[in-house]
PyMOL Python script that loads the backbone (N, CA, C, O; Angstrom):
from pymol import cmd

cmd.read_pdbstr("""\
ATOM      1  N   UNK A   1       0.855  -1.188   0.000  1.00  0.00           N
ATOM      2  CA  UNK A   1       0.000   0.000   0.000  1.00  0.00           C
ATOM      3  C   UNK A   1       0.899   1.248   0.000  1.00  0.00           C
ATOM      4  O   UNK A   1       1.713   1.371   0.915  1.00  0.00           O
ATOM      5  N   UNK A   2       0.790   2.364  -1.149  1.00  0.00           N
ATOM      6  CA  UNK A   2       1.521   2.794  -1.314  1.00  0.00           C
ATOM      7  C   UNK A   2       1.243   4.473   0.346  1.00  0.00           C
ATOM      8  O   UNK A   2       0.185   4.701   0.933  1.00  0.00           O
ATOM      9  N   UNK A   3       2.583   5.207   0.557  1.00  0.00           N
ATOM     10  CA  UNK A   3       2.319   5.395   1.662  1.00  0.00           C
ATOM     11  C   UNK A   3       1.986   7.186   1.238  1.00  0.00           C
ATOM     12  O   UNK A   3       2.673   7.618   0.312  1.00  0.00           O
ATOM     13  N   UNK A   4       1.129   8.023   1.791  1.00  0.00           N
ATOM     14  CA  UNK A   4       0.344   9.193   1.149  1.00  0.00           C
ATOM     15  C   UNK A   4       0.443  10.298   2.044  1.00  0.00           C
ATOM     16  O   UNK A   4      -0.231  11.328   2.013  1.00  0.00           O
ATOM     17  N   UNK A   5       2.051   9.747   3.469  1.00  0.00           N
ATOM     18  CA  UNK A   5       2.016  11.277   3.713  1.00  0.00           C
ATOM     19  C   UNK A   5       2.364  12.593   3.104  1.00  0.00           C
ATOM     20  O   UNK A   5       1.952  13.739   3.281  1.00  0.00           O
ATOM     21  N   UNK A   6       3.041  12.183   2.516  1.00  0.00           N
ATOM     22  CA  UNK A   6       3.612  13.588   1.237  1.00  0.00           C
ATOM     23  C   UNK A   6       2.127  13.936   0.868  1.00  0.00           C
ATOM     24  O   UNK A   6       1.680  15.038   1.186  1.00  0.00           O
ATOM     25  N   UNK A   7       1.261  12.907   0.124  1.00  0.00           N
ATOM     26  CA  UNK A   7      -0.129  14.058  -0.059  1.00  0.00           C
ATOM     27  C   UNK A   7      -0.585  14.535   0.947  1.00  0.00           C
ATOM     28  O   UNK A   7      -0.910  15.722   0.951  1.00  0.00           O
ATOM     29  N   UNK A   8      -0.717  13.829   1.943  1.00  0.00           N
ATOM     30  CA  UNK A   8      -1.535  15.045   3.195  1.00  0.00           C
ATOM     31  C   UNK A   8      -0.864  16.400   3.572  1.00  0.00           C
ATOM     32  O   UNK A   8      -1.486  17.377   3.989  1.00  0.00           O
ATOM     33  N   UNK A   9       0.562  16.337   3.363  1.00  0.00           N
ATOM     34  CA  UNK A   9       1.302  17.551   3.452  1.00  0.00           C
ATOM     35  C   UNK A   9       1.001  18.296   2.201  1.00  0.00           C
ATOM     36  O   UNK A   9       0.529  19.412   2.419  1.00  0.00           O
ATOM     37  N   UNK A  10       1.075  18.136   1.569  1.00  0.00           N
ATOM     38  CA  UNK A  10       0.088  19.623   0.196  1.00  0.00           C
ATOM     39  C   UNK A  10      -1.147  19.329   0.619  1.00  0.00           C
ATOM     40  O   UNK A  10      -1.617  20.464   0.700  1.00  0.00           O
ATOM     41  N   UNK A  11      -2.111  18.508   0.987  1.00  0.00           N
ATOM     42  CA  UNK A  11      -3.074  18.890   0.957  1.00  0.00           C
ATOM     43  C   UNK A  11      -3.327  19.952   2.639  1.00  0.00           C
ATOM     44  O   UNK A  11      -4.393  20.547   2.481  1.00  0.00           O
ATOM     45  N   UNK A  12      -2.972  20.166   3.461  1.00  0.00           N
ATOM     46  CA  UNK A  12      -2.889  20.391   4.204  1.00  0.00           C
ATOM     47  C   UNK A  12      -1.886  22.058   4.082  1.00  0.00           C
ATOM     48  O   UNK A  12      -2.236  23.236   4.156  1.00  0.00           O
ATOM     49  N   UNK A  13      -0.975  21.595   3.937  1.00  0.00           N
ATOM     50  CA  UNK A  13      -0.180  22.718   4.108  1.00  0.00           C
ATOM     51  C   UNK A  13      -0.745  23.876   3.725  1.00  0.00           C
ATOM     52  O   UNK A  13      -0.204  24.837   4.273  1.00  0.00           O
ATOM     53  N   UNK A  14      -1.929  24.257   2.744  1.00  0.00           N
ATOM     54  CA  UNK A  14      -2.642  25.856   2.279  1.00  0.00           C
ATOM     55  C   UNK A  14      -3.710  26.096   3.559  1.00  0.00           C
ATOM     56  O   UNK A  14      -4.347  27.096   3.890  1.00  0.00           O
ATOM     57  N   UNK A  15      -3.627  24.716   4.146  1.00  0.00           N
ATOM     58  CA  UNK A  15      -4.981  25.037   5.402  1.00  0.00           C
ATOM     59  C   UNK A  15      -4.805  25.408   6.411  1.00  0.00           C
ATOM     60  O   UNK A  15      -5.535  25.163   7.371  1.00  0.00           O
ATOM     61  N   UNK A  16      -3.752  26.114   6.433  1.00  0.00           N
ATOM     62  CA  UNK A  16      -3.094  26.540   7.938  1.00  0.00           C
ATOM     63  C   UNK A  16      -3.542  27.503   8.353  1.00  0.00           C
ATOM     64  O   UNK A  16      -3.289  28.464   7.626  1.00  0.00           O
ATOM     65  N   UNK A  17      -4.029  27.703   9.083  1.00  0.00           N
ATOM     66  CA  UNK A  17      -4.473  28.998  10.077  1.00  0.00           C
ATOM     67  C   UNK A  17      -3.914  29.359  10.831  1.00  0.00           C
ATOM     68  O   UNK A  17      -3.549  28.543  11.678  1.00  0.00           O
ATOM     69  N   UNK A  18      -3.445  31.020  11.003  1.00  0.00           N
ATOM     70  CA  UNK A  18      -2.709  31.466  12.122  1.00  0.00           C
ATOM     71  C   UNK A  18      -3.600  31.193  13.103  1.00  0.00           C
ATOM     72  O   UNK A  18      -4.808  31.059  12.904  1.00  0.00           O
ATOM     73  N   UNK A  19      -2.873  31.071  14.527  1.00  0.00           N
ATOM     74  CA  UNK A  19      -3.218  30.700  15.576  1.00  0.00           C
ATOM     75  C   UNK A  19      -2.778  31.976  16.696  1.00  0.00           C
ATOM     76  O   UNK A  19      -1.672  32.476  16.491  1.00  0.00           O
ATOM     77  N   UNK A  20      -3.661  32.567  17.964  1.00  0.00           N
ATOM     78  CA  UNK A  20      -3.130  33.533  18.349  1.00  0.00           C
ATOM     79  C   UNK A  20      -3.050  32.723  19.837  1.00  0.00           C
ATOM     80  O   UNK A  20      -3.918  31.909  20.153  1.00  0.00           O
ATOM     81  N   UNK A  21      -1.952  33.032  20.671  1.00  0.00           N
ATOM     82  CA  UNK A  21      -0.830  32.792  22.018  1.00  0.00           C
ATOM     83  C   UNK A  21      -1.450  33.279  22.688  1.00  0.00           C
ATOM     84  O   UNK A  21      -2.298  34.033  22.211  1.00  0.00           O
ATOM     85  N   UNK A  22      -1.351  33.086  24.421  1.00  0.00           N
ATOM     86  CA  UNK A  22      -1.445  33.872  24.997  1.00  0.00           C
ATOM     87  C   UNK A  22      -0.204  33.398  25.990  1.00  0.00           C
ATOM     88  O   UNK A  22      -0.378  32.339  26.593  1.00  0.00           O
ATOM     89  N   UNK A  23       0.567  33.843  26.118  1.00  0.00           N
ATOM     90  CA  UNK A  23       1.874  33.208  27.254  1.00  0.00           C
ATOM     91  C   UNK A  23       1.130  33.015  28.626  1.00  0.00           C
ATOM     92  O   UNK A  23       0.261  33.820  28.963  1.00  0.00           O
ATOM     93  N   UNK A  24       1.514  31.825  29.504  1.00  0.00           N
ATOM     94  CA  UNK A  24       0.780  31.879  30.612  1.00  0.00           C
ATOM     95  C   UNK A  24       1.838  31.533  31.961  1.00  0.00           C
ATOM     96  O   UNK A  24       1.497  31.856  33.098  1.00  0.00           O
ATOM     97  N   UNK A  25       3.117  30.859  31.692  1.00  0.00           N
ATOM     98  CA  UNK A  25       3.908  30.769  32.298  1.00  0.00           C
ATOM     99  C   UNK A  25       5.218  30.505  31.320  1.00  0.00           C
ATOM    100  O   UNK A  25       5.071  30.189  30.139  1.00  0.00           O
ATOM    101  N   UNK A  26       6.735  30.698  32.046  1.00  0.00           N
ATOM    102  CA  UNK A  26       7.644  30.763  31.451  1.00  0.00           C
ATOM    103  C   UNK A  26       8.778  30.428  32.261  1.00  0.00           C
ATOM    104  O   UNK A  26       9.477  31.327  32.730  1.00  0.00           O
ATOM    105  N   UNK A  27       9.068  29.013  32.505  1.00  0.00           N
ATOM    106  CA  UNK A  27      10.207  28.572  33.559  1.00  0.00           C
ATOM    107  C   UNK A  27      11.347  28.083  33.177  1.00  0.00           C
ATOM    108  O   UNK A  27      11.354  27.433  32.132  1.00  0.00           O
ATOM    109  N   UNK A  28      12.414  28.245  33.817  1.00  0.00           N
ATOM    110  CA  UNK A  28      13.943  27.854  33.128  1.00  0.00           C
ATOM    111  C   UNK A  28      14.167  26.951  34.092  1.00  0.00           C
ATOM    112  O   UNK A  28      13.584  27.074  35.170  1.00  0.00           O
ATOM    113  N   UNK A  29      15.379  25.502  33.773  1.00  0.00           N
ATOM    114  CA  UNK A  29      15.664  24.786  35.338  1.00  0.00           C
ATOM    115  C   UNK A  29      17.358  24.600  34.343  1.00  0.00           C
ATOM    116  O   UNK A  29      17.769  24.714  33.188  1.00  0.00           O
ATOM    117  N   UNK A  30      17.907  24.223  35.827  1.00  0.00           N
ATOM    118  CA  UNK A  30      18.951  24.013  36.019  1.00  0.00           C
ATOM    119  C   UNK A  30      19.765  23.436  34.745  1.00  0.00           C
ATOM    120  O   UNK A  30      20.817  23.879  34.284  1.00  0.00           O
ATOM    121  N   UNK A  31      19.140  22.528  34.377  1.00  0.00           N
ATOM    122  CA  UNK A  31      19.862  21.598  33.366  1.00  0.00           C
ATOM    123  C   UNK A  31      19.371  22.342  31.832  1.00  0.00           C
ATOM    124  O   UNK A  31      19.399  21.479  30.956  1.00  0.00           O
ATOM    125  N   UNK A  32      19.078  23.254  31.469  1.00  0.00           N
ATOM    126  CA  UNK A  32      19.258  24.290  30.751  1.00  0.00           C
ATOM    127  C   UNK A  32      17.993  24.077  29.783  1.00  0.00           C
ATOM    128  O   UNK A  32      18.040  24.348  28.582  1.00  0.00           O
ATOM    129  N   UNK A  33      16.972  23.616  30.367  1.00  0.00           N
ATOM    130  CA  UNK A  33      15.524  23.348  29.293  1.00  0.00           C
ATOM    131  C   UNK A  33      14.986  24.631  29.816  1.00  0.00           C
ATOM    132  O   UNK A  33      15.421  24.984  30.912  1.00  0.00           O
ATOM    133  N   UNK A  34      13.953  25.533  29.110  1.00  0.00           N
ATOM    134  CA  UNK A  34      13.015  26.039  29.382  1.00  0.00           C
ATOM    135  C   UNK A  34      11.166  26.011  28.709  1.00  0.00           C
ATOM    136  O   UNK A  34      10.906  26.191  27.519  1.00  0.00           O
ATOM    137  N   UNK A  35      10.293  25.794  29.601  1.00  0.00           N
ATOM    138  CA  UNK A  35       9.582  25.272  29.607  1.00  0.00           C
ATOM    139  C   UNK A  35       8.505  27.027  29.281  1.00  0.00           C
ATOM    140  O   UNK A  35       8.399  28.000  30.027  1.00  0.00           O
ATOM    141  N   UNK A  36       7.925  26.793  27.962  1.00  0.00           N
ATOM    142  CA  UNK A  36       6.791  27.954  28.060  1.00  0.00           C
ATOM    143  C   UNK A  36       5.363  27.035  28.057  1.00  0.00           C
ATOM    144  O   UNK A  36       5.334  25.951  27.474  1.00  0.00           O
ATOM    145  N   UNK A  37       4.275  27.537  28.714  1.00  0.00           N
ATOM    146  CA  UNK A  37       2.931  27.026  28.665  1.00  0.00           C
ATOM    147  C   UNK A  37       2.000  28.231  27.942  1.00  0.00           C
ATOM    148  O   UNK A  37       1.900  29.406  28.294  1.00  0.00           O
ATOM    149  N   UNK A  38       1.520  27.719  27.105  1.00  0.00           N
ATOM    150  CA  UNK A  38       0.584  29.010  26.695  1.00  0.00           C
ATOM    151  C   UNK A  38      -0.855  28.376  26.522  1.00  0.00           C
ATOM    152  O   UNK A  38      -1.149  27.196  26.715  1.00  0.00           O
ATOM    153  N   UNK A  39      -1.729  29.447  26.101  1.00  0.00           N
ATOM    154  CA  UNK A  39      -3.228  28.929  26.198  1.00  0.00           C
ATOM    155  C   UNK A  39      -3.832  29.921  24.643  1.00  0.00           C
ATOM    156  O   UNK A  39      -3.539  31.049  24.247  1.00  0.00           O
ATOM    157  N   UNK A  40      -4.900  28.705  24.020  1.00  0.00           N
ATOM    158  CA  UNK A  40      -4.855  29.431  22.298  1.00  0.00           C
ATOM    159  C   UNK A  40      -6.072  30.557  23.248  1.00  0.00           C
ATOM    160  O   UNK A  40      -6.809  30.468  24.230  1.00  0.00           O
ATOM    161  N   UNK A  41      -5.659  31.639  22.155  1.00  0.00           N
ATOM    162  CA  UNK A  41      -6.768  32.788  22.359  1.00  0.00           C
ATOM    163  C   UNK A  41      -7.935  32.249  21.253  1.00  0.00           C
ATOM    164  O   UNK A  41      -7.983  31.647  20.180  1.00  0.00           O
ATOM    165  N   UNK A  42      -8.865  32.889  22.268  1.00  0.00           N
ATOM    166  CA  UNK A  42     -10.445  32.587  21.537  1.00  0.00           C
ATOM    167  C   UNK A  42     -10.322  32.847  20.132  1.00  0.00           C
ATOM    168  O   UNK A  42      -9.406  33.611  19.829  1.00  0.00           O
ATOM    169  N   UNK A  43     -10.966  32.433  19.288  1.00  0.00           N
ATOM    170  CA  UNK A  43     -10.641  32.820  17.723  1.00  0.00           C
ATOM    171  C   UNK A  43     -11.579  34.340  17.611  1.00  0.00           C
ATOM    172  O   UNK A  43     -11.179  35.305  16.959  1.00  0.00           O
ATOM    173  N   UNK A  44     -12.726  34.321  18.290  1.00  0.00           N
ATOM    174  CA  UNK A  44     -13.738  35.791  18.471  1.00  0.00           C
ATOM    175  C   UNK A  44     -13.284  36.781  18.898  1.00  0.00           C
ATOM    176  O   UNK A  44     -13.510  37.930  18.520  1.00  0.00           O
ATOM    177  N   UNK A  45     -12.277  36.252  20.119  1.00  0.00           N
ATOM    178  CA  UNK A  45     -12.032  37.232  20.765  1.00  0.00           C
ATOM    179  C   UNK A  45     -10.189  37.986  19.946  1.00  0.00           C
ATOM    180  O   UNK A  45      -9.683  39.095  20.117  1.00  0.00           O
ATOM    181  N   UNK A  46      -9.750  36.946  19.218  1.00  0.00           N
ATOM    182  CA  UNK A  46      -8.530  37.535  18.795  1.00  0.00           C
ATOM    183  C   UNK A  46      -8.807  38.702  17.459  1.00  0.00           C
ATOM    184  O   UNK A  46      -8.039  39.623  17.179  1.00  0.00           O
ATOM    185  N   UNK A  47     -10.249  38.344  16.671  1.00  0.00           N
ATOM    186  CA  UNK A  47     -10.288  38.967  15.881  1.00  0.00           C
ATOM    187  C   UNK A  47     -10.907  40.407  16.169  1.00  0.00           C
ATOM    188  O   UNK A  47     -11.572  41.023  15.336  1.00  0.00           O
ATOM    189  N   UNK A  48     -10.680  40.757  17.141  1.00  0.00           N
ATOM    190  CA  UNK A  48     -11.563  41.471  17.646  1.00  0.00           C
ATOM    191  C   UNK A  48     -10.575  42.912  17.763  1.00  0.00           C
ATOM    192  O   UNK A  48     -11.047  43.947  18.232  1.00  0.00           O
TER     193      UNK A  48
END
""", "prot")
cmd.dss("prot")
cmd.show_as("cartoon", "prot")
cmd.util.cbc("prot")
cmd.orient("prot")
């Protein structure tokens, strides 16, 4: 069966929608990762 992720990537890739952030926390640790958490903004309320 031949394998069709390459088509889902064009078919997909024009369907992208910006997405709007809202930062909600932002932590650094020792061993040098930092960790952001964010939360999507309402789509009503971003166009707004």
């Amino acid at each position: 069966m031949p394998d069709n992720t390459e088509q889902q990537r064009k078919v997909t890739a024009d369907a992208v929608v910006p997405i709007e952030l809202d930062l909600l926390e932002q932590r650094s640790f020792k061993q040098g990762v930092t960790m952001h958490r964010y939360a999507l903004r309402d789509a009503k309320e971003a166009s707004l």
